[in-house]
Structure formats: C-alpha cells, structure tokens
PLY file of the C-alpha trace (Angstrom):
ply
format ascii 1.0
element vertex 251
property float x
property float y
property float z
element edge 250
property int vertex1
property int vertex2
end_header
249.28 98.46 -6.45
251.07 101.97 -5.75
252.45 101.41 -1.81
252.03 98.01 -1.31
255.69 96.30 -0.32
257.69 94.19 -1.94
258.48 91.94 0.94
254.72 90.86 0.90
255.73 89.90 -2.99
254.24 86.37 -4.17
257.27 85.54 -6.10
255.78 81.81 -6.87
252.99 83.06 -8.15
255.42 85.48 -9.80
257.21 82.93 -11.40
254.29 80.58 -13.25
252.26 83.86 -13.97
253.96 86.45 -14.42
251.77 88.52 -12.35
252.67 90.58 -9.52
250.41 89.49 -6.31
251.12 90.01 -2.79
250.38 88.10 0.30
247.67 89.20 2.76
247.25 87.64 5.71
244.33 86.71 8.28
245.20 86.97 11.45
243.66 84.25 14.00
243.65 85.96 17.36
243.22 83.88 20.57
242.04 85.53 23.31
243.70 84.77 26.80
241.49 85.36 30.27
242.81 84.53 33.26
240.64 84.24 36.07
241.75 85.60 39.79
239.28 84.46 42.56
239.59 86.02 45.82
239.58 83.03 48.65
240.33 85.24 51.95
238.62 84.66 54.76
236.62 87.74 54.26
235.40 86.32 51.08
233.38 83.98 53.71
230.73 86.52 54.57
227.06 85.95 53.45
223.75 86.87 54.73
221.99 84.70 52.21
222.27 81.63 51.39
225.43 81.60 50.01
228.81 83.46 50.35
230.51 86.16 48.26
232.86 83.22 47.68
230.19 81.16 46.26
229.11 84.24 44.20
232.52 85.01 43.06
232.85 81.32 41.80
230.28 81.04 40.43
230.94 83.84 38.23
234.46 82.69 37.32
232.42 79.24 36.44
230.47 80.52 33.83
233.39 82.75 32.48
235.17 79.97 31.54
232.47 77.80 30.00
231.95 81.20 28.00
235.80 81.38 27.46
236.38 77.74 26.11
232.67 77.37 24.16
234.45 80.61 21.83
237.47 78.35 21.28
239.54 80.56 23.05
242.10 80.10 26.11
241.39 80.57 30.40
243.19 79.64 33.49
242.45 80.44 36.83
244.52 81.63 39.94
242.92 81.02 43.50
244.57 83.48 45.67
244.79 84.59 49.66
248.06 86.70 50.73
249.54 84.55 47.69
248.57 82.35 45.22
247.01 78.99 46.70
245.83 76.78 43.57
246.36 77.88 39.74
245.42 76.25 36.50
247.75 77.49 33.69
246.23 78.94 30.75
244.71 76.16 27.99
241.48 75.34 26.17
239.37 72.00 25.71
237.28 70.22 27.62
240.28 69.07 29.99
240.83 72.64 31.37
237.28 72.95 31.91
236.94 70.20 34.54
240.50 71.30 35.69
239.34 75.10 36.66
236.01 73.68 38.01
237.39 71.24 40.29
239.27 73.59 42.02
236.44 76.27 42.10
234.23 73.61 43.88
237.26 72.08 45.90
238.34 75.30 47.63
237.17 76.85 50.69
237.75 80.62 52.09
240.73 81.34 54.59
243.78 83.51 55.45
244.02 86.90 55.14
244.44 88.58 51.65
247.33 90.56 50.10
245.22 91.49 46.72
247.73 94.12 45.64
250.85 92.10 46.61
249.67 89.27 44.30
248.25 91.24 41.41
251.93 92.84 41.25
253.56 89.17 41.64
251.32 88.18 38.68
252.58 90.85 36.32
255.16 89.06 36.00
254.31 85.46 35.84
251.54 86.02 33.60
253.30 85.45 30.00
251.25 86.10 27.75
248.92 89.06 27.20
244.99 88.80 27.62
242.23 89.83 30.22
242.98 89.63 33.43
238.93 89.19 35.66
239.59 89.77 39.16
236.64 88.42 42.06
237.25 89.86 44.85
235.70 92.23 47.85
238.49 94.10 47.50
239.05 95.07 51.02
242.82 95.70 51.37
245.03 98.53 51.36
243.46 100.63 47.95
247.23 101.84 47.21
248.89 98.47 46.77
245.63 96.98 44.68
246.34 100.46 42.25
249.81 99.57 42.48
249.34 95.98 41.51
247.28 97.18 38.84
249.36 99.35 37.27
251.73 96.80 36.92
249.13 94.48 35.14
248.43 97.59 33.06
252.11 98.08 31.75
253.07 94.69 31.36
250.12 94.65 28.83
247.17 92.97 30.10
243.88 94.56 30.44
242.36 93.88 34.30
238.49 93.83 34.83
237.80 94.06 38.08
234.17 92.79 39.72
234.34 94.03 43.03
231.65 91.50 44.91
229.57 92.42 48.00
227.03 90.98 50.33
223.88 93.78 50.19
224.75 93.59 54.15
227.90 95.07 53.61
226.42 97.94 52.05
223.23 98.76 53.59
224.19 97.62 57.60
220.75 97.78 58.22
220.75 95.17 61.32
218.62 95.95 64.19
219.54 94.14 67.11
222.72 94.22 68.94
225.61 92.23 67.07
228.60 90.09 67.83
231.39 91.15 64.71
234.05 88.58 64.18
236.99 89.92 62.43
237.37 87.47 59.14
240.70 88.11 58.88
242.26 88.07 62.91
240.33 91.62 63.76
239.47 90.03 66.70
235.58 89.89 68.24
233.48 92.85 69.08
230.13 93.47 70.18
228.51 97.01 68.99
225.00 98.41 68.42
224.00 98.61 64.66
222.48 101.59 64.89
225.13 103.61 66.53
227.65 102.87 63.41
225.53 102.44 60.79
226.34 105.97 59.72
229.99 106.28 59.79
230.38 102.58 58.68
228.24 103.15 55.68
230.56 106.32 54.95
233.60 104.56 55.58
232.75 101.46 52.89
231.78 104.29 50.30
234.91 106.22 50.64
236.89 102.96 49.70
234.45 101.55 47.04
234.47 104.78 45.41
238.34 105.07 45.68
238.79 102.25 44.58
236.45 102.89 41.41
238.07 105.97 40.86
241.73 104.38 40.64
240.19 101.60 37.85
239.10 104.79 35.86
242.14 106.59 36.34
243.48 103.37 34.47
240.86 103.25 31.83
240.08 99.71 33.48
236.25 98.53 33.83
234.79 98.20 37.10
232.00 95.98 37.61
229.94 96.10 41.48
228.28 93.32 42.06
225.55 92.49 44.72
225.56 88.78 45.39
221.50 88.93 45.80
221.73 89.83 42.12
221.51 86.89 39.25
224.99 85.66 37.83
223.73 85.44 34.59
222.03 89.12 34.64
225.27 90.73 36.02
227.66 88.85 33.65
225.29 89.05 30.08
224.78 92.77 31.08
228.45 93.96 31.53
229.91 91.70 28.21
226.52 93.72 26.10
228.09 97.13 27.66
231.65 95.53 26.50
230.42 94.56 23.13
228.03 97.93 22.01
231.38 100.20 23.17
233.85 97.95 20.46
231.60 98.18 18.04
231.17 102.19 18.60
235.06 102.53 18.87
235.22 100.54 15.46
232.60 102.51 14.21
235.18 105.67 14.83
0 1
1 2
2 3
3 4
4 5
5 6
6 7
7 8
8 9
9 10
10 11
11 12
12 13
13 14
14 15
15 16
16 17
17 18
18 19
19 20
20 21
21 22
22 23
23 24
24 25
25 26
26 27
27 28
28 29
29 30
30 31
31 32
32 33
33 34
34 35
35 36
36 37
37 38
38 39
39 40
40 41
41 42
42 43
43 44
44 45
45 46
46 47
47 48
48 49
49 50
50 51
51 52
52 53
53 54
54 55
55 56
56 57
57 58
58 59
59 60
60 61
61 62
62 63
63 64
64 65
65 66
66 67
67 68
68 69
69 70
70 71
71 72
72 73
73 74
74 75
75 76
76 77
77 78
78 79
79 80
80 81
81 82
82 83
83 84
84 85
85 86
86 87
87 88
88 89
89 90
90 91
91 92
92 93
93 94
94 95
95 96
96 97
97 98
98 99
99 100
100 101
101 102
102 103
103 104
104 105
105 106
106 107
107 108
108 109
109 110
110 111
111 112
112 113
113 114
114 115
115 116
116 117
117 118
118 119
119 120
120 121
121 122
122 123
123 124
124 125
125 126
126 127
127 128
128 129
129 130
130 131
131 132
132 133
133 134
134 135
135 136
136 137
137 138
138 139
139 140
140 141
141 142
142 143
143 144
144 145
145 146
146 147
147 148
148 149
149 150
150 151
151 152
152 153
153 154
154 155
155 156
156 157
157 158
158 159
159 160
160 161
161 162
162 163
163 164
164 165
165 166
166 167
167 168
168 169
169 170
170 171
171 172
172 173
173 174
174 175
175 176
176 177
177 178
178 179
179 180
180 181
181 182
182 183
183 184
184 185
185 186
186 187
187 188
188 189
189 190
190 191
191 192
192 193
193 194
194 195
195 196
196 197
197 198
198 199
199 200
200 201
201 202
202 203
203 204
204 205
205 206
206 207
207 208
208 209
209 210
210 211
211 212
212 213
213 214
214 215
215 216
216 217
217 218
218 219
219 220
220 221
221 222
222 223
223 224
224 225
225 226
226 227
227 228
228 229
229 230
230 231
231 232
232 233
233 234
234 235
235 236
236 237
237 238
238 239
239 240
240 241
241 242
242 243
243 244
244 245
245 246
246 247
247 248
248 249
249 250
C-alpha cells in the first residue's frame, strides 16, 4: 500500500508469489518493577500490631506475586543510608521465594539516606520499568526530588507509597510521653498536648511537599495508613492506574 516502506518488504514471499507483502510485527513487551523497601530505623514505628515495616512489606509481597503471576519481571532493593540486600530483576517461581525471603529475613535499622540512594539507583538500574518506592519518607524532601528526578530522566517511572502509622498523623496521645529518636535523635520526654498542634503542622508541610514535588514530576503518589487493608490500598490505586490508560488510549 501507498507509504508503507520497503525495508519492511517480504522479499521471500516476494519471490514464490510474486506478491508484494510486508512484515508487521507484534511487539511482546515485558514489564520491569523494581521494588525499593524502606528498612530505616524509623520504618520501626507502629502503634498497632505491626510496623510500617511490616506494612511496607507486605505490600512489596503482594506486588511481586502480582508482578510474576502476569509473566512479567521484579526485583527488589532493601535499602537504609544505602542499599542493604537486593534481588536483581527476573521472573519464575525462583525469584519469588528469592524476594520473599529477604522481605521476611530483614529487620529495621540505621538511619536512611532515601534521596542519596534513589540517585545511586539511577544509575544501576539498567533497564527501564517502574520503579515502587515503600517508604515514610522522612528525609531531607530536596535530595528525595533530586533522586527522583534522576529516576525520571534516566527513564523509569517512580511510584511512590509514602506509608504512615495513623499515630503519626493524628498525635492524639493523652498522657505524658517518652519520644525515642529512631534514628540517634536522642530521648525526650514532652506533653502531647502541648505539640500536638505544631507537630501536626509540621508533618503536613512535608507530606504535602513532598506530594507536590511527585506532581511536579507527573509521578503518582500513593498515602497509605497502615490501619488500612493491603489488598484495599493496592487493588484501589492499580483500578485508578488502569481506568486513566484506558482514557489516555481512548484520546
């Protein structure tokens, strides 16, 4: 047909027919996610049952059953102030007991560097894909928008689930506390109710800061609230994913 190119020419077919066909071609993508799970100390904190570690596992868990059961390809980098255990990208049923022995084998501690190792991982991460961070996020918000805009140009696409204990946000303790500093801030006893205010104003200035920079990047942002149901939190986000793809196709 008028415009099509000769390079894409059967000539074989060509030959025994003497018909003029050309080759089309299916592409078989396979998508790449690599999973970053935040194991800092501060990661520790829980006022339920279980930790924001434990939440943030979790998650990554059932990521990468979701990941391998499509046939495509995960790996998974534990991190502190640098990377502490990774599992290179692959598929199978190998790489799934691979990623979840180290989810279950690792335990929160150090202090975290978040945008110093999303920056070192730009450039160790070879080939292109999604990029699911767990994390609290609670580091400097100019290096993590740093380290993502280095993610960004080297041409992965970073999701990141910023996961908190419903403590962290609401502060609504009552009786006088003892704070230990997760990450060497040292011990401090204070009266709830006398910072409840300008801590609750503080952690909303850098969630929302840190919300803004993802949008300023076109990057999703997911808040998560570790009293809330894995499955509810993942299934709803990857249904918002999945209705705006098919809108933009629909474009």
């Amino acid at each position: 047909m008028p415009g099509d190119e000769l390079r894409r020419v059967d000539w074989k077919v060509f030959a025994r027919s003497n018909r003029l066909v050309v080759k089309e071609f299916v592409e078989e993508t396979n998508l790449v996610c690599s999973l970053l799970v935040d194991a800092s100390e501060s990661m520790a904190y829980g006022s339920l049952d279980w930790s924001k570690f434990d939440y943030a596992r979790w998650c990554a868990a059932a990521l990468t059953h979701l990941t391998l059961a499509q046939r495509d390809t995960v790996g998974l980098v534990m991190f502190d102030a640098k990377d502490r255990h990774k599992v290179p990208p692959a598929n199978g049923a190998a790489q799934l007991k691979a990623i979840l022995d180290v989810l279950e084998g690792a335990a929160p501690d150090g202090p975290t560097q978040i945008g110093a190792v999303l920056a070192w991982l730009a450039t160790r991460l070879r080939r292109r894909g999604l990029v699911a961070i767990f994390s609290d996020f609670f580091d400097d918000i100019e290096k993590i928008a740093e380290g993502l805009r280095r993610l960004v140009f080297a041409g992965h696409e970073p999701i990141l689930f910023q996961v908190l204990d419903p403590q962290e946000l609401r502060f609504d303790f009552e009786t006088m506390l003892k704070l230990d500093g997760l990450e060497a801030a040292g011990v401090h006893k204070v009266d709830p109710k006398a910072i409840r205010k300008a801590y609750i104003e503080e952690i909303q200035t850098h969630n929302d800061e840190l919300a803004r920079r993802a949008s300023a990047l076109n990057l999703d942002f997911v808040r998560v609230e570790t009293a809330q149901p894995v499955d509810v939190v993942l299934s709803a986000y990857l249904a918002r994913r999945t209705a705006r793809a098919r809108g933009g196709m629909r474009r």
